[in-house]
PAROLO-447741 format. One record per residue (C-alpha): residue in one letter; x, y, z. Coordinates in steps of 0.05 Angstrom, whole numbers, padded with zeros to 5 digits, always signed. Example, Ala and Ser with C-alpha at 12.3 -4.5 7.8 and 13.67 -1.06 7.14 Angstrom:
% PAROLO-447741
a+00246-00090+00156
s+00273-00021+00143
% end
This chain:
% PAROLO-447741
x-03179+00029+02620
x-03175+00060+02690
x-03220+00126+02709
x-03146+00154+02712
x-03112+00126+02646
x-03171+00148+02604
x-03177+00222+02637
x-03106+00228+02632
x-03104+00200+02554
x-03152+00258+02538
x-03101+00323+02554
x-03048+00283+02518
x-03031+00299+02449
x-02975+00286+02397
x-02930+00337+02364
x-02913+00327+02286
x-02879+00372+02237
x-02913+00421+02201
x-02975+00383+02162
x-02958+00318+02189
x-03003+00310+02236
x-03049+00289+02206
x-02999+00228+02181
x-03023+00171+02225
x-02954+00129+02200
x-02916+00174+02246
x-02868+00199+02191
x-02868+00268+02217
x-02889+00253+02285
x-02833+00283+02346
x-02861+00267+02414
x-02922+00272+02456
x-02936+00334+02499
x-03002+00344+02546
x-03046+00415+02560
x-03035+00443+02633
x-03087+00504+02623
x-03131+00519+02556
x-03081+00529+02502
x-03018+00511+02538
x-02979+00446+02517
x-02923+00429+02563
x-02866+00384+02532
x-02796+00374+02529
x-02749+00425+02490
x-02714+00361+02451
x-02780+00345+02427
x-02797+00419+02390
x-02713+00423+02380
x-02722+00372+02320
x-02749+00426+02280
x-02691+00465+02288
x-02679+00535+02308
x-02737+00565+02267
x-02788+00521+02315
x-02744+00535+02367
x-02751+00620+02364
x-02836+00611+02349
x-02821+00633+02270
x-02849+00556+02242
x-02911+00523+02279
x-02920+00458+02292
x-02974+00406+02286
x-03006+00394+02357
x-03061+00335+02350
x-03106+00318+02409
x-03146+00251+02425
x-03200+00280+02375
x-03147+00269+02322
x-03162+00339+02317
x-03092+00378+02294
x-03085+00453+02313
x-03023+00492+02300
x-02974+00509+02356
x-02914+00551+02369
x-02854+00544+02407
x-02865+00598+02476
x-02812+00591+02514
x-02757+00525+02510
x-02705+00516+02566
x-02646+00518+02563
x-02643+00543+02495
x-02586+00531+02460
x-02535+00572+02438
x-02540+00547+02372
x-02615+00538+02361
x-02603+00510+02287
x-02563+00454+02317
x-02600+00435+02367
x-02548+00386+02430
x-02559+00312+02444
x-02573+00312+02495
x-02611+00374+02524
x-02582+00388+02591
x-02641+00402+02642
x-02694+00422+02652
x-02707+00407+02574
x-02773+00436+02578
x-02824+00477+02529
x-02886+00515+02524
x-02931+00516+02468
x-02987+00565+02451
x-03039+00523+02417
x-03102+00552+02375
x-03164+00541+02385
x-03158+00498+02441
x-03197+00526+02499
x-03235+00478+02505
x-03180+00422+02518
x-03178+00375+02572
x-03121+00393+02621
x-03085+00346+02664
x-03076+00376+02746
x-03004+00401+02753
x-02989+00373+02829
x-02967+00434+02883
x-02928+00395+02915
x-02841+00414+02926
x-02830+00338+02949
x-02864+00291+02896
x-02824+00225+02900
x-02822+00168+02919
x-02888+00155+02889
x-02924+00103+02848
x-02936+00136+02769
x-02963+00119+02712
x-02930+00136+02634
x-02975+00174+02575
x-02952+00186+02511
x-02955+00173+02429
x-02908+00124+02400
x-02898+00080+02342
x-02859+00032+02381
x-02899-00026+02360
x-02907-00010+02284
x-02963+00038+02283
x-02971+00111+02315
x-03019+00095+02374
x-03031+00117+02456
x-02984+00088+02496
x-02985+00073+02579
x-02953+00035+02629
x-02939+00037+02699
x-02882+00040+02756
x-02839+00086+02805
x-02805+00150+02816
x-02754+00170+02854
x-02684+00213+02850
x-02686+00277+02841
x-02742+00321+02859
x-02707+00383+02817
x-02681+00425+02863
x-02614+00415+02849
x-02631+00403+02767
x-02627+00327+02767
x-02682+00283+02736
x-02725+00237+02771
x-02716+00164+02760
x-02767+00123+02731
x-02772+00040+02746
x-02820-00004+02715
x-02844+00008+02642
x-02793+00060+02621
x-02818+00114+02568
x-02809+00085+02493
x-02791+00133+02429
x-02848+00177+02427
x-02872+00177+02493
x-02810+00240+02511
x-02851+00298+02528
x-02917+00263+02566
x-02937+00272+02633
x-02919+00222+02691
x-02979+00223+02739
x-02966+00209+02809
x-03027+00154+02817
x-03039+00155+02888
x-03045+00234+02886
x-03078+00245+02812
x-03029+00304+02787
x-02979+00315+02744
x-02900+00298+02778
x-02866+00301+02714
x-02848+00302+02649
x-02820+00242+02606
x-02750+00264+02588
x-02722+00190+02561
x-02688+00131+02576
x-02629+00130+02627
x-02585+00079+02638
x-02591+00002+02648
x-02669-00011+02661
x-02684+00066+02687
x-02721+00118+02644
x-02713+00193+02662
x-02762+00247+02671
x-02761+00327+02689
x-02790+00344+02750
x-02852+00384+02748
x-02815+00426+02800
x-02772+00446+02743
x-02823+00502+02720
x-02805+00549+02762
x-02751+00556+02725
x-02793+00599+02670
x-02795+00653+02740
x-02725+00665+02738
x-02743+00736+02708
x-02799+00789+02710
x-02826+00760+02636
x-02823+00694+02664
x-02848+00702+02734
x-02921+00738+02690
x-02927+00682+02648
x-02919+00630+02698
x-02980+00667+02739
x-03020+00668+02676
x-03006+00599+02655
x-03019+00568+02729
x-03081+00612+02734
x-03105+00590+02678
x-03098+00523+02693
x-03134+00531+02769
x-03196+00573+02736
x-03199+00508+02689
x-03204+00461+02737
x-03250+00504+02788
x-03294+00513+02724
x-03302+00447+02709
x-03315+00420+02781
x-03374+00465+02788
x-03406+00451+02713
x-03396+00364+02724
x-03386+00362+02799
x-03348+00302+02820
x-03361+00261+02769
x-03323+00283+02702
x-03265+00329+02742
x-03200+00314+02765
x-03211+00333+02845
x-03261+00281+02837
x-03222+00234+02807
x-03172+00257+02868
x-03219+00252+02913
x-03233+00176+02900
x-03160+00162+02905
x-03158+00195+02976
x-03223+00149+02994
x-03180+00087+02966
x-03122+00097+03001
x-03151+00114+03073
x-03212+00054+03058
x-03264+00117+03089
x-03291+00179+03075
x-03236+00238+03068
x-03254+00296+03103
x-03200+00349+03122
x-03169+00388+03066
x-03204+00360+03013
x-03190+00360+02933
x-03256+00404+02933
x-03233+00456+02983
x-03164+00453+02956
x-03198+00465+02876
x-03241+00534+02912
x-03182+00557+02940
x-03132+00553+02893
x-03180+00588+02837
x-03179+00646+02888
x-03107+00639+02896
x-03085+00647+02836
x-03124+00718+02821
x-03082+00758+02865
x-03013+00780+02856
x-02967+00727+02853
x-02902+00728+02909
x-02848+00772+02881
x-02795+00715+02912
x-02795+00642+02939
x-02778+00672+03009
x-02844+00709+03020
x-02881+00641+03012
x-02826+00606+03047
x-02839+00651+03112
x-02906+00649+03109
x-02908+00573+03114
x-02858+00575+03166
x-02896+00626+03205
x-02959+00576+03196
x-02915+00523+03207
x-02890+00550+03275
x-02960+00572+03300
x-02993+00505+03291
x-02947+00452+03301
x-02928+00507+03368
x-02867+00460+03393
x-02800+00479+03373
x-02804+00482+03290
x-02738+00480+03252
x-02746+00483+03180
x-02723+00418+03133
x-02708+00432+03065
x-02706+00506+03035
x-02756+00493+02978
x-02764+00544+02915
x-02836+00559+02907
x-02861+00609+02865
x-02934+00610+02869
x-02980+00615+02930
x-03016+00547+02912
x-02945+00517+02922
x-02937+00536+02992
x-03006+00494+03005
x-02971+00437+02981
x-02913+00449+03032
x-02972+00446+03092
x-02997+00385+03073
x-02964+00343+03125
x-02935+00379+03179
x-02891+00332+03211
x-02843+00354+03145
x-02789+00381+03176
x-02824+00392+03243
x-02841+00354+03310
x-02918+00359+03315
x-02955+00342+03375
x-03006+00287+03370
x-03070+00329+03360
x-03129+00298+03392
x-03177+00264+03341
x-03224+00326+03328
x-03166+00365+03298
x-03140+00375+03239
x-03078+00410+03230
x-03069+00407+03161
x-03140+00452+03154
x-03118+00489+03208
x-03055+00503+03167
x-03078+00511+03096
x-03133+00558+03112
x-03089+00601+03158
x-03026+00608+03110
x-03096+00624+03054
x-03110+00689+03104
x-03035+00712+03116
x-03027+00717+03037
x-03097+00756+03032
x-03055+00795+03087
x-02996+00806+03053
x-03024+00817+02987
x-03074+00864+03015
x-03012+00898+03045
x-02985+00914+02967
x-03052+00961+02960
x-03065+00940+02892
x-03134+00964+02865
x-03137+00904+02818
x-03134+00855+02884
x-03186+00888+02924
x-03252+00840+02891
x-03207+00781+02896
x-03194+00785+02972
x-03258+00803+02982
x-03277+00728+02949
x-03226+00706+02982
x-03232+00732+03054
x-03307+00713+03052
x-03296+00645+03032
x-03243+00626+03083
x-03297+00659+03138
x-03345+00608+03120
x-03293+00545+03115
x-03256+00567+03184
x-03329+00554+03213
x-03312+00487+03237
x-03241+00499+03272
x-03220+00505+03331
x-03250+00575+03361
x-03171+00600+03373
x-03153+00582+03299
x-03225+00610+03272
x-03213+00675+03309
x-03144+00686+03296
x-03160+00672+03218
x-03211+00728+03224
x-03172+00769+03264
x-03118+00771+03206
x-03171+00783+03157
x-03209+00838+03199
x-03177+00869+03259
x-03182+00930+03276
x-03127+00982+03309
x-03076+00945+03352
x-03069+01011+03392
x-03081+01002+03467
x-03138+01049+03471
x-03171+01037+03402
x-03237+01007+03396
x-03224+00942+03361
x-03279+00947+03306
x-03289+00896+03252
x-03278+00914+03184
x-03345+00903+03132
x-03353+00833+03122
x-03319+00806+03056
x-03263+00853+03060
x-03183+00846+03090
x-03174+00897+03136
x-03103+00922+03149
x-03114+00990+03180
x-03073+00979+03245
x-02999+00982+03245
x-02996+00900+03269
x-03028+00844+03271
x-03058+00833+03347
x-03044+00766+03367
x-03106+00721+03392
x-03064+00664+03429
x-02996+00686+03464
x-02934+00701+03432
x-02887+00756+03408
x-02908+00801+03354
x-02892+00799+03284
x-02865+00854+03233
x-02902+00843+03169
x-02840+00873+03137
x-02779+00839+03176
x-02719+00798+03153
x-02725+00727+03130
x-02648+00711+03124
x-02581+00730+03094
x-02539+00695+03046
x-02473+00653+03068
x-02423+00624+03018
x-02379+00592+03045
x-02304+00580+03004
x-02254+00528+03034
x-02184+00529+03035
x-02137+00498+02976
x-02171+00417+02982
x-02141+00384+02921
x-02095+00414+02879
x-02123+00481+02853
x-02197+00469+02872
x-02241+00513+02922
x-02299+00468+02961
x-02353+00517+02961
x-02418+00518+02995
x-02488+00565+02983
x-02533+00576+03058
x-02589+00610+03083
x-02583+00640+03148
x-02655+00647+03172
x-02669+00704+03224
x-02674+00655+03291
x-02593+00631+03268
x-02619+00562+03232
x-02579+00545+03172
x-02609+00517+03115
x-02562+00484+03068
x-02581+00513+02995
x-02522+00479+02943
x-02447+00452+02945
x-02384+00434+02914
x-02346+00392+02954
x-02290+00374+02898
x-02288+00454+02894
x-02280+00487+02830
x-02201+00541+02808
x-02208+00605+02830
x-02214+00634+02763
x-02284+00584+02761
x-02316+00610+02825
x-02353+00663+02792
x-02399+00621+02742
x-02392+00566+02795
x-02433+00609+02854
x-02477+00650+02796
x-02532+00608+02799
x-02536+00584+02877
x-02513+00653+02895
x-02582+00687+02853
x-02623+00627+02884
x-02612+00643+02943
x-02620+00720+02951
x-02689+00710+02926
x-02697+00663+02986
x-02675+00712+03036
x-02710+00785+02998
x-02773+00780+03033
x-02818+00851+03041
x-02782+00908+03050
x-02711+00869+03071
x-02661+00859+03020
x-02610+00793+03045
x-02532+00806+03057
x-02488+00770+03020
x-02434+00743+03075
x-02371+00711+03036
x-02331+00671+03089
x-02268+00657+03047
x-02190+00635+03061
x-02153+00698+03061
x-02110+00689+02999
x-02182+00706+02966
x-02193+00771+03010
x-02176+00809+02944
x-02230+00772+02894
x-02268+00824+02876
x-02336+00793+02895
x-02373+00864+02900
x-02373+00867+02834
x-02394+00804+02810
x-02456+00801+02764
x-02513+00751+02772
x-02514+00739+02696
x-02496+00685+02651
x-02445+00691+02599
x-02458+00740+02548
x-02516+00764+02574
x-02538+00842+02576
x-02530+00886+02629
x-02589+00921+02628
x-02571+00990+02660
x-02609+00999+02728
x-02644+00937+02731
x-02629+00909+02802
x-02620+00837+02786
x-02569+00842+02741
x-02527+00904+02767
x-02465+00893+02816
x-02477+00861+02874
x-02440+00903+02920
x-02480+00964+02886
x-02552+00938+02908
x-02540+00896+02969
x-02486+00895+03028
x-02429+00850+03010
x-02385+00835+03070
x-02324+00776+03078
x-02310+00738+03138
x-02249+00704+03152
x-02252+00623+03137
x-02194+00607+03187
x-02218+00642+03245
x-02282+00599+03240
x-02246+00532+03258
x-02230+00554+03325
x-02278+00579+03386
x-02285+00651+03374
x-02222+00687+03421
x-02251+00741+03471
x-02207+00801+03437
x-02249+00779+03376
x-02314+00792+03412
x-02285+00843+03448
x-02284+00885+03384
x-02339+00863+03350
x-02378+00892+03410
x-02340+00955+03411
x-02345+00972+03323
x-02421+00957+03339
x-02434+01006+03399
x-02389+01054+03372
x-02362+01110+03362
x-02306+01075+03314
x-02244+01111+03296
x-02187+01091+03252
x-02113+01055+03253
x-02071+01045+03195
x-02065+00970+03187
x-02003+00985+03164
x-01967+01038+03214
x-01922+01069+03153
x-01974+01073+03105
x-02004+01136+03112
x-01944+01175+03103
x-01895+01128+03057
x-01954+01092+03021
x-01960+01011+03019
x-01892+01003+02983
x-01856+01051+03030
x-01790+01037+03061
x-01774+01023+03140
x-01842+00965+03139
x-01866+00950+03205
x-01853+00872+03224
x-01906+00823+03246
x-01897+00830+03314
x-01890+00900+03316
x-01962+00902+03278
x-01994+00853+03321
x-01970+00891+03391
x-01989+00962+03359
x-02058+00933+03334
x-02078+00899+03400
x-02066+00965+03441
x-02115+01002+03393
x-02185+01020+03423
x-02237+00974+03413
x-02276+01013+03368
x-02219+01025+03319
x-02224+00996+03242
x-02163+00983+03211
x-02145+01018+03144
x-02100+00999+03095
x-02088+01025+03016
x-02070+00963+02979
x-02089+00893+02976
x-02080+00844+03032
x-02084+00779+03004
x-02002+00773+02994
x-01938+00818+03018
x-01933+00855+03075
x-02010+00872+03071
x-02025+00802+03082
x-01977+00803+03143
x-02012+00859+03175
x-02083+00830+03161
x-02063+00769+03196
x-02033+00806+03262
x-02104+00845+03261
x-02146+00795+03258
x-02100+00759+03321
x-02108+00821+03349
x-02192+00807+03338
x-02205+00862+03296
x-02270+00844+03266
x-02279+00900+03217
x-02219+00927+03171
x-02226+00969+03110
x-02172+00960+03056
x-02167+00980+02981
x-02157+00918+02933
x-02111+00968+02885
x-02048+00932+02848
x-01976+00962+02857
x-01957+01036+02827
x-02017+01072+02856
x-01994+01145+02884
x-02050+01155+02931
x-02047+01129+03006
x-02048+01192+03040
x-02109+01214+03013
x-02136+01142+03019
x-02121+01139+03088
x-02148+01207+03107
x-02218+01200+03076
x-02224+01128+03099
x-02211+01151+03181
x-02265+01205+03159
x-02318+01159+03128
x-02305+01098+03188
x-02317+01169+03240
x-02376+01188+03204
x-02408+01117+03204
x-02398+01100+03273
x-02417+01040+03274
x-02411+00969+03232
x-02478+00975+03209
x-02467+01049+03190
x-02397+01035+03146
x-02440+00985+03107
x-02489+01036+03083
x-02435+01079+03073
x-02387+01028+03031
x-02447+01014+02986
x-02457+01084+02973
x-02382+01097+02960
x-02387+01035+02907
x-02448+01056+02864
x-02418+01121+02855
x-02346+01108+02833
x-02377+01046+02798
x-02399+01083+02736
x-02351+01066+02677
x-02362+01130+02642
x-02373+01177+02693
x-02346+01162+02758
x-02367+01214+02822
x-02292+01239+02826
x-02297+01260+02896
x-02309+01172+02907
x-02261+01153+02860
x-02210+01147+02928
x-02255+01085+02938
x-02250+01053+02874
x-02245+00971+02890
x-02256+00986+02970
x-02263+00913+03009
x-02296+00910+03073
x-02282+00855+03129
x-02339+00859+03180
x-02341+00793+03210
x-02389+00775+03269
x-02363+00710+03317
x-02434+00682+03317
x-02458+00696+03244
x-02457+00648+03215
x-02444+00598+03267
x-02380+00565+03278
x-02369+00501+03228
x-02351+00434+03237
x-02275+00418+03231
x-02272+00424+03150
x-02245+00368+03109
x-02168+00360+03099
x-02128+00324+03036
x-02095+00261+03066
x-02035+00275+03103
x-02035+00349+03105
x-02019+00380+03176
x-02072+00418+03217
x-02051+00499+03204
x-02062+00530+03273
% end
């Protein structure tokens, strides 16, 4: 047995009903399971789900027996998905078929490393479990590979060699060149493949303020373990020894760099401060490490979904992932260089928060990464400690230290120690783009979720090329559409969502879509699940006018709503006075002449829908005209109203004056005719307002989009 296979057999453990685990026939037995932190078992959900919905909800323990054959009893913390009907539980569980059990009286348990890494295959692995495959309930382990999915996206990883048997669903697959945790054995797949859950997949249990605390708790847990436990048997009886002899093996030499002892010290001091309220405040602290070391031009890969600070070391591990690094000269090491700079921009950026409870771990913190910086390069070194302890960036301050041990964030920036431009602490990451294509087949919408990062990179998020019917795109984009706006909230900026959609959809009422699933609660004032359009700015953009160079009357205008003053145009010219069903309707080209004569500051107003009829005519001779911000009202037939519509909306577009201004203003305007039982009824004018406010060069002009066979280019 290899150092690996036997430390690894130790956190393992087997999962029985109630009593039986003490039942060595395997009778009773369910699955295998392994502890990640004292009194945490990780597992699948299909394992637990044969107890049924009791187990399920925490009411019934089960049996949880270690490699003592010492049983403990366990409950059922968190399972995901659950199912809607707990009592009957599906076959199969759909992903991430994971769950958490609190064990007693197991704080003394051997627990296995979790790896930080977002990319963790292709990579060589090895299989633990329980199973009575062979006749009699015993260890099992073999070996082979993994590759697939990597669980962004929800798919499984693919396992090749020895597959997991029946039993072994619910054990850890250990990445063998690394020594951590990649997975979790989900089953067998199909012809010679077996199927396991990405490690990744835990971040799922973040998805919500209950979640994202006992994620911390759990992964802090598990980091104090394993810093405990280096420094009471060293190298010899811990995992980042047993890491540590792998990275020896593999490079035939002494490993020096960021080594499985630094990384053990600093994610124990890691995970004691605040966690990241998002993905995207990790995200752009990597990149912003990413971008100062590497120091050519850095364009980000893949948008990954961390959720804990120790997960945005793993992203620095090799920085020629997703960037073009220079060859550094033999004395350096960039991947130190990296890992302990991102270490002092989170002290930064936690310090920032001002939390009392914080102020002894930073202090650890910052005086530990003083000491390890010794060795870089002086520029790195001094920019590390000028994060950590600088003084007034003011011109004629005096630039004195802060007390050693302490993270010093007095001034109003950060003074830079090698050229560059400053950085807000607080400024945008990104927005959100969705993207919805035209009619493709039949009645199916292609749709597309992006990230448009603050230098104009877009970072491809999730897709639907076969599209899903209109009355689908609302569950469809849920998900991607929630994933992502926790990508772009970063500090103090909240991301747009930008919805560039064909313009028989300019009526979908997309403000007012909830990022909830089915059935689920609303929850009053709690931001993540109100309205969109009442939290964030929620703006559409045409999808036609994006498969053509942008025309100068387009820019034209854009240029002139952003520089302001604006003033207002009926889109319609016999709205106003004979409302949007009125007699004597202005033509096409009547519309188009009238709206290109208007100033360049004007908005176009209209009170009823524009996604069909005559309203639809006059949107498209505005936006030939390049309007590139129009206000309309997505009411249905019978309203009574126009004239009043149309004089408050030439009031609110003058009082705004600008783009950005009408955005603030529409937001406002939606939260307070939004209320179902008490609408503001000087707002209620407003009541399904839609806002066009589309830029030329955000997002960036796509590539010609994909046609059905046979049909004919629309110009």
């Amino acid at each position: 047995m290899s150092a690996l296979e036997g430390t690894a057999r130790r956190a393992v453990v087997r999962i029985s009903e109630r009593d039986g685990g003490y039942d060595r026939s395997g009778a009773r037995f369910w699955g295998s399971g392994f502890f990640i932190a004292p009194g945490w078992v990780l597992t699948c959900a299909h394992v637990v789900g044969n107890g049924g919905g009791d187990v399920l909800r925490g009411e019934r323990a089960v049996d949880v027996t270690d490699w003592h054959d010492r049983t403990t009893e366990g409950r059922v913390a968190l399972a995901l998905p659950m199912p809607e009907e707990p009592d009957r539980p599906p076959r199969p569980w759909a992903m991430p078929d994971l769950a958490l059990l609190k064990v007693d009286d197991a704080d003394d348990a051997e627990c296995l490393w979790l790896s930080d890494r977002s990319t963790i295959v292709p990579a060589d692995i090895s299989l633990h479990g329980w199973s009575r495959d062979t006749g009699e309930l015993a260890p099992r382990h073999g070996i082979g590979t993994a590759s697939g999915g990597d669980g962004r996206d929800g798919t499984a990883m693919l396992l090749r060699g020895e597959i997991p048997v029946a039993g072994c669903s619910g054990g850890p697959v250990v990445d063998t060149g690394r020594g951590a945790v990649i997975g979790v054995s989900k089953g067998r797949g199909k012809d010679t493949a077996g199927l396991a859950v990405p490690i990744t997949a835990l971040r799922r249990i973040a998805d919500d303020r209950p979640g994202r605390d006992r994620l911390h708790a759990i992964v802090r847990a598990h980091d104090r373990h394993h810093f405990d436990r280096y420094r009471a048997l060293g190298t010899g009886g811990s995992w980042p020894g047993l890491q540590q002899r792998l990275r020896e093996a593999a490079l035939r030499a002494p490993a020096g760099g960021f080594t499985p002892r630094l990384r053990t010290h600093l994610f124990a001091r890691l995970a004691e401060l605040t966690p990241p309220g998002t993905p995207g405040e990790v995200m752009q602290l990597v990149g912003d490490t990413k971008r100062r070391v590497i120091q050519d031009p850095y364009q980000p890969g893949v948008e990954h979904d961390p959720r804990t600070w120790r997960e945005g070391v793993g992203l620095l591990y090799d920085l020629r992932d997703g960037g073009r690094a220079k060859e550094p000269a033999p004395e350096r090491d960039l991947e130190l260089e990296a890992v302990l700079l991102y270490a002092a921009r989170v002290a930064a950026a936690v310090s920032r928060l001002g939390h009392d409870r914080d102020v002894p771990h930073l202090r650890d913190l910052s005086g530990w990464l003083t000491g390890e910086a010794e060795p870089l390069p002086d520029v790195i070194r001094e920019e590390i400690q000028q994060i950590l302890h600088g003084g007034s960036a003011a011109p004629a301050a005096l630039l004195e230290p802060a007390p050693a041990g302490t993270v010093e964030l007095r001034k109003p920036e950060r003074r830079d120690v090698a050229p560059g431009p400053r950085r807000d602490p607080s400024r945008r990451r990104g927005d959100v783009i969705v993207e919805i294509d035209t009619l493709l087949y039949g009645d199916r919408y292609p749709w597309r979720v992006k990230l448009l990062l603050e230098d104009g990179v877009i970072t491809p998020l999730r897709s639907d090329e076969e599209g899903v019917p209109r009355a689908g795109l609302r569950e469809a984009l849920r998900e991607p559409v929630a994933a992502a706006l926790l990508q772009g909230d970063v500090g103090e900026h909240l991301a747009e969502l930008r919805v560039v959609l064909p313009r028989e959809l300019f009526d979908e009422a997309l403000d007012e879509w909830r990022l909830l699933p089915p059935g689920a609660g609303e929850h009053g004032f709690d931001p993540h699940t109100m309205p969109l359009g009442h939290r964030r700015v929620v703006v559409l953009q045409d999808r036609k006018r994006r498969d053509r160079p942008a025309t100068p009357e387009w820019r034209r205008r854009f240029n002139g709503t952003n520089q302001g003053p604006m003033t207002a145009v009926p889109l319609r010219r016999e709205a106003p006075v004979q409302g949007h069903d009125g007699p004597r309707r202005e033509g096409g080209h009547a519309a188009y002449g009238r709206l290109s004569e208007a100033a360049v500051t004007a908005v176009p107003v209209y009170c009823g829908e524009v996604a069909q009829g005559a309203g639809a005519m006059a949107m498209d001779a505005a936006l030939a005209a390049g309007h590139a911000v129009v206000l309309w009202r997505r009411c249905a037939p019978g309203h009574t109203d126009c004239a009043e519509f149309h004089e408050r909306a030439a009031r609110l577009v003058c009082e705004a004056g600008t783009a950005e201004g009408l955005h603030r203003r529409i937001r406002n305007l939606r939260i307070r005719c939004g209320d179902p039982d008490f609408p503001d009824p000087d707002a209620l004018w407003a009541r399904s307002v839609a806002l066009l406010s589309d830029d030329p060069d955000r997002p960036p002009g796509s590539d010609t989009p994909l046609r059905a066979p046979g049909a004919r280019w629309d110009p």
